[in-house]
Each structure stands twice: as structure tokens, then as C-alpha cells.
C-alpha positions in Angstrom: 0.0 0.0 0.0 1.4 3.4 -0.7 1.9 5.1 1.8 2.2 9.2 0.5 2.0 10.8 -2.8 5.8 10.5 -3.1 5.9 6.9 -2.8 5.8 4.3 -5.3 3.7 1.0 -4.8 6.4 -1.4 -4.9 4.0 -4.3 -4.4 3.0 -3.8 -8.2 2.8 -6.9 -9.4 4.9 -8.3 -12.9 6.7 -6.1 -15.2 5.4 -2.6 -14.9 6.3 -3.6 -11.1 10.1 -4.7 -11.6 10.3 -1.3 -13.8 9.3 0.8 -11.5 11.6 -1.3 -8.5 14.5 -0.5 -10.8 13.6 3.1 -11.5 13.3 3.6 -7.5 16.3 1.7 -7.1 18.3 3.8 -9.3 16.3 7.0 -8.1 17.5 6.4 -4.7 21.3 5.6 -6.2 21.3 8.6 -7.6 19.7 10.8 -4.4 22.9 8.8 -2.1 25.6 10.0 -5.1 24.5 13.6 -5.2 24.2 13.9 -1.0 27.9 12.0 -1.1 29.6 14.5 -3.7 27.7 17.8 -1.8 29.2 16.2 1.8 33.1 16.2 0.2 32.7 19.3 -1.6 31.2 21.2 1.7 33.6 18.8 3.6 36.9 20.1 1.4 35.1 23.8 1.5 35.7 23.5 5.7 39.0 22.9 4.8 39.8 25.6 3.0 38.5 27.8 4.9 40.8 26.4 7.9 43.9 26.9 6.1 42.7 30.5 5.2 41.9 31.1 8.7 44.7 30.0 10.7 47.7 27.2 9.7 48.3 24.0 12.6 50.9 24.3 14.4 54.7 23.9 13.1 55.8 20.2 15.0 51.9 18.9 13.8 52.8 19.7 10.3 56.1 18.6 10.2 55.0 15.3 11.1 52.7 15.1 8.6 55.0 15.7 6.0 57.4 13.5 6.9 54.9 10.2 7.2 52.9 11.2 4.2 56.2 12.6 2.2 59.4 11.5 3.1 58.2 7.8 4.2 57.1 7.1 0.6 60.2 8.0 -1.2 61.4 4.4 -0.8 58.4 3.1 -2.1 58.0 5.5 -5.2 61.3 5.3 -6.1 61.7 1.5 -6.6 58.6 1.3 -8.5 59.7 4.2 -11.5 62.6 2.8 -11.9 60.6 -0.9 -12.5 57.9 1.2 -14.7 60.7 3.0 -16.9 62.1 -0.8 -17.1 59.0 -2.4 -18.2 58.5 1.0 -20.8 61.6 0.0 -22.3 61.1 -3.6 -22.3 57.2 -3.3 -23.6 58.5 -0.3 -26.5 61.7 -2.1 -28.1 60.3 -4.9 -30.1 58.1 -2.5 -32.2 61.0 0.7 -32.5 63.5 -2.3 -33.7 61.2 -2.9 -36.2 61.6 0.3 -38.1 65.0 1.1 -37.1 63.8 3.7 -34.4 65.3 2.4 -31.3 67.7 4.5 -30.2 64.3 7.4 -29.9 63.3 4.9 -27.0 65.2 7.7 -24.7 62.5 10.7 -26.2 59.1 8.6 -25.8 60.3 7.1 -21.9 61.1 10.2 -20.9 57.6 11.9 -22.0 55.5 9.1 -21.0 57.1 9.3 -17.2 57.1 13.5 -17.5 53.6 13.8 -18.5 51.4 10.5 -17.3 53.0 8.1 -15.8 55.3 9.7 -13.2 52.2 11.9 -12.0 50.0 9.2 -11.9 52.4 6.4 -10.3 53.0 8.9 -7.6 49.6 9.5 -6.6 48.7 5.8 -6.7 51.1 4.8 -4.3 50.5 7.9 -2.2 46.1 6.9 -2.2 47.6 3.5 -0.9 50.0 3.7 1.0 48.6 7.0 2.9 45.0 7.5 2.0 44.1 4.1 3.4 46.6 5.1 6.4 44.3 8.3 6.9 41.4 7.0 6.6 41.8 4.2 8.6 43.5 6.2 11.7 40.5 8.8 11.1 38.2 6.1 11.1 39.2 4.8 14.3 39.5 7.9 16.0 35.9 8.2 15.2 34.5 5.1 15.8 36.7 5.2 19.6 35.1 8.9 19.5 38.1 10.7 20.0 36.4 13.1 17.2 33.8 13.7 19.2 36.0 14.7 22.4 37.6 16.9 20.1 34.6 18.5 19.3 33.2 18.4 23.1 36.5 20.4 24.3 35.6 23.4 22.0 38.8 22.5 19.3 37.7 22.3 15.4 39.1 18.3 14.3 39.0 19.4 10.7 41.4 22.3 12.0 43.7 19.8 14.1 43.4 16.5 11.8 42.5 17.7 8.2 44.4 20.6 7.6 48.0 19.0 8.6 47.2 15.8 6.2 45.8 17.7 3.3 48.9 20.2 3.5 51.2 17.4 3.5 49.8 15.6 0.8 49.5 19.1 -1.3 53.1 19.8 -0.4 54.9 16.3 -0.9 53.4 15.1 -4.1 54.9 17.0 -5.9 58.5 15.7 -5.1 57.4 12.5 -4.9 56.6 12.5 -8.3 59.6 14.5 -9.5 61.1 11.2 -8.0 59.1 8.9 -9.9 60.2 10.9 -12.8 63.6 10.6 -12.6 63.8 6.8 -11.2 62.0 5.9 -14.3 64.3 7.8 -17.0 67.0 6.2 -15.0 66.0 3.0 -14.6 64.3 3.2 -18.4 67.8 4.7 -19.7 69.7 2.0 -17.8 67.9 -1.1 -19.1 68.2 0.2 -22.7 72.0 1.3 -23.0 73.1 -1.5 -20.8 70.6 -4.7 -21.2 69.3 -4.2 -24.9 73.0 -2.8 -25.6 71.6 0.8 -27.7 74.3 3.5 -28.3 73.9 5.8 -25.4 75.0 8.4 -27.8 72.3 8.4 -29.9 70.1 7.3 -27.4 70.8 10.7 -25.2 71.1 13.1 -27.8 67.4 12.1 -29.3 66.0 12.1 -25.5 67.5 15.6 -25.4 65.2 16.8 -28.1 61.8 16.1 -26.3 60.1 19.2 -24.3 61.4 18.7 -21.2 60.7 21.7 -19.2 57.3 22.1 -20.2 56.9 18.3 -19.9 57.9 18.0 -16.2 55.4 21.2 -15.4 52.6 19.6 -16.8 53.1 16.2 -14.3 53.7 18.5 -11.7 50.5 20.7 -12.3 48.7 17.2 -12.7 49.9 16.1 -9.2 49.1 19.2 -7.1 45.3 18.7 -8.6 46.0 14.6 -7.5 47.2 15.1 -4.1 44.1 17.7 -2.9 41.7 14.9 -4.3 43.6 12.2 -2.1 43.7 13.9 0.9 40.2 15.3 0.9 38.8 11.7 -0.2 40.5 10.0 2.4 39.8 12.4 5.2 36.3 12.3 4.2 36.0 8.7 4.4 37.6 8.8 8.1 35.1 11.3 9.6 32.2 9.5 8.0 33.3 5.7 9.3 30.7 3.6 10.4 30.9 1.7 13.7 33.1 -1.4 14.3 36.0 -2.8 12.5 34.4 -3.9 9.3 33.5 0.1 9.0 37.0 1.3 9.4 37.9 -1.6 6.9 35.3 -0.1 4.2 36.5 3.3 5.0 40.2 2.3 4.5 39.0 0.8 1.2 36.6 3.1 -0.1 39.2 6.0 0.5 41.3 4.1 -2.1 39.2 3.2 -4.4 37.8 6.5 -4.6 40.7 8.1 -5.0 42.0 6.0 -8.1 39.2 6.3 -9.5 38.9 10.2 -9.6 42.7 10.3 -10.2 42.5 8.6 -13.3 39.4 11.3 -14.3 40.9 14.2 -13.5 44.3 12.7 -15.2 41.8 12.9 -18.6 40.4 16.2 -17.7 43.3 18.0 -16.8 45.6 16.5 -20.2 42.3 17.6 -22.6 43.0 21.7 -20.5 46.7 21.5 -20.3 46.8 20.3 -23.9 44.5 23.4 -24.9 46.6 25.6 -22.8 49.8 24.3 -24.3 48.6 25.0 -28.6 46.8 28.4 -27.0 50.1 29.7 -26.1 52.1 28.1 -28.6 49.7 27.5 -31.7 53.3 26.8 -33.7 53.2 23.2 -32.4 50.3 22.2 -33.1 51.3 22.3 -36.9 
């Protein structure tokens, strides 16, 4: 039986019923998505605000860098150099085939500059330190450590947001100016040494590839990256649901979310950074 005029009769029997099931079913999908995005963007509004109004303390942001920036160095580091490998690895067979190897050096470097490097970097920062967030949020807030925060008159997104989404907004950048450089290394390396091309040639035709405006445009795309991990990840902390199975969908959420809009704003930002590029220099887009 309905039961107001805003209701649907779900006891509507056969098709016309399992229609209008899925419409409310998706209706409903659709009301939870558009309440979620309004949360992170009134959420990530807060923090702005914050920073605006008064930076955390020195020793609390120091920290934060160092865990979120500094402790992933290792991690990114190893895996450019493994990625420019594989580049190299996955790219000779077809440049051999038309004589072009020794322009392996230009096409590494510019996939690690521009998409790779940016992206590898934030992937290992959403999971090694955006599940790490969300999960120590997350149990803050279930043990309601939040809440005492709250209760003693101090603003948590002041003392636990802030510090993290500075970090992360700080440190992504180097971490993917390391990624960067591991994987022209480590791509540069496997080619001159391993598949034995004249380092020569091989330098001299990486040398010709737009280097400078290159590395700007990964660095750009990771600023952009590293707000979206932070912000995602914080959210999904504050918003855990009780016990240990909602800190572990918190933790998992946080970075799944985050690869996902990663690898959207990655498209979004290229398609404006491209445009930018043949604005200011309609010359090379001849």
C-alpha cells in the first residue's frame, strides 16, 4: 500500500512492477551519489576555509609531511625505476622494427614526465597513505576521539585535516619529480646497458623532447591529485561507520575513490593543459 504521494507502490505486481523497483532503485542511487559529492565538496570547503583562517601548528605539520612525504620516497622510487624498465622492455620490439630504437630515450622520458610519473606517484600515495588516513580517522571516530575533540571546544578538521591535506598538497609534488627521474633512469639504464643501444644516440634524441614544459605539466597534474587524495581520504575517516568492518570499508573506499577520480581528473586535466599548451604556442600544433 502506498503510503504518500511521493511513494511508489512497490507491491506492483509483474513487469510494470520490476520497472518501477529498478527506477526507484536507481532514483534512490542517484539521491545517495548527489548527497555524497555535496558532503566532500562542503567537507573540502571547511577545509579551506581552515587553512585560510589559521595554519596547525609547526611540530603537527612537520609530522605530517614526513609520514605522508618522506616515508614514501622508498616506495615511489623502486617502482619508477621498474615502470621506466618495463617501458623500455614493452617499446623495443616494435622501434626495432623500423629502425627507431635509439628514440626509445624521447618517448620514456615523456610518457614518465607527462602521465605516468604523476599518476604512479599518486597511486602509491592513495595506498600507502590514503588508506593510512582514513583508517586512523576512522578509528578515532569510531573510539570517539572526534567527538572529544569537538566536546572540548577544538575544530578536528582544524587539528586532523588541515595537517594531512597540507602534507599531501606539499609532498606530491616531489614524490613525483622522484618517480620521474627513477623511471628515466631505470628506463635509460635497461636500454644502453641490457638491450645494448648507443647511449649516444640514445641521449642526444632524449634531449630533443620538451622537457621543461613536460615536467610542469606532471607537476601541475599532481598538485590537482594530491588535494583529491587527501580530501577523499579524510572524508571517508570522519564519516566511518561503527566497528572494525566500517574502518575496513572506510580504508577501502578512501582508495578506491581516489583511483578512481585520479584517473578522471588525469583525462580532464591532459584535454586543458593540452589546450593551454597549442593556446600559447599555436606553432606546435602544426
Amino acid at each position: 500500500m502506498s503510503t504518500g504521494t511521493a511513494s511508489i507502490d512497490r507491491s506492483a505486481p509483474g513487469f510494470i512492477g520490476r520497472v518501477l523497483d529498478g527506477i526507484a532503485d536507481i532514483g534512490e542511487i542517484t539521491i545517495a551519489w548527489v548527497e555524497s559529492v555535496g558532503d566532500i565538496v562542503l567537507f573540502a570547503w571547511q577545509t579551506f576555509l581552515w587553512m585560510v583562517v589559521r595554519l596547525p601548528r609547526r611540530d603537527t605539520l612537520v609530522l605530517a609531511l614526513y609520514q605522508i612525504g618522506v616515508r614514501s620516497l622508498p616506495v615511489v622510487a623502486l617502482t619508477g625505476t621498474f615502470i621506466g624498465m618495463v617501458l623500455a622492455v614493452q617499446s623495443y620490439s616494435q622501434f626495432r622494427a623500423f629502425g627507431l630504437e635509439t628514440q626509445l630515450g624521447a618517448v620514456i622520458n615523456r610518457s614518465m614526465f607527462r602521465e605516468l610519473g604523476p599518476v604512479l606517484a599518486a597511486t602509491m600515495l592513495a595506498g600507502r597513505v590514503g588508506s593510512s588516513i582514513a583508517a586512523e580517522l576512522g578509528t578515532m571516530r569510531v573510539t570517539e576521539q572526534i567527538d572529544a575533540l569537538t566536546a572540548m571546544g577544538a575544530n578536528p578538521i582544524r587539528y586532523l585535516v588541515v595537517p594531512r591535506f597540507l602534507a599531501c598538497l606539499f609532498m606530491i609534488p616531489s614524490l613525483t619529480i622522484m618517480a620521474v627521474f627513477m623511471g628515466v633512469v631505470g628506463g635509460g639504464f635497461y636500454c644502453t646497458y641490457i638491450l645494448d643501444i648507443d647511449t649516444f644516440y640514445y641521449v642526444n634524441n632524449a634531449r630533443y623532447s620538451d622537457a621543461n614544459w613536460d615536467l610542469c605539466y606532471g607537476i601541475m597534474k599532481s598538485v590537482f591529485f594530491g588535494a583529491a587524495i587527501a580530501i577523499l581520504s579524510c572524508y571517508r575517516g570522519f564519516n566511518c561507520q561503527p566497528g572494525a568492518e566500517g574502518v575496513g570499508r572506510a580504508s577501502t573506499a578512501a582508495f578506491v575513490q581516489s583511483f578512481v577520480v585520479i584517473l578522471v581528473l588525469d583525462l580532464l586535466l591532459s584535454i586543458a593543459f593540452d589546450s593551454l599548451y597549442y593556446t600559447l604556442w599555436p606553432e606546435m600544433a602544426l
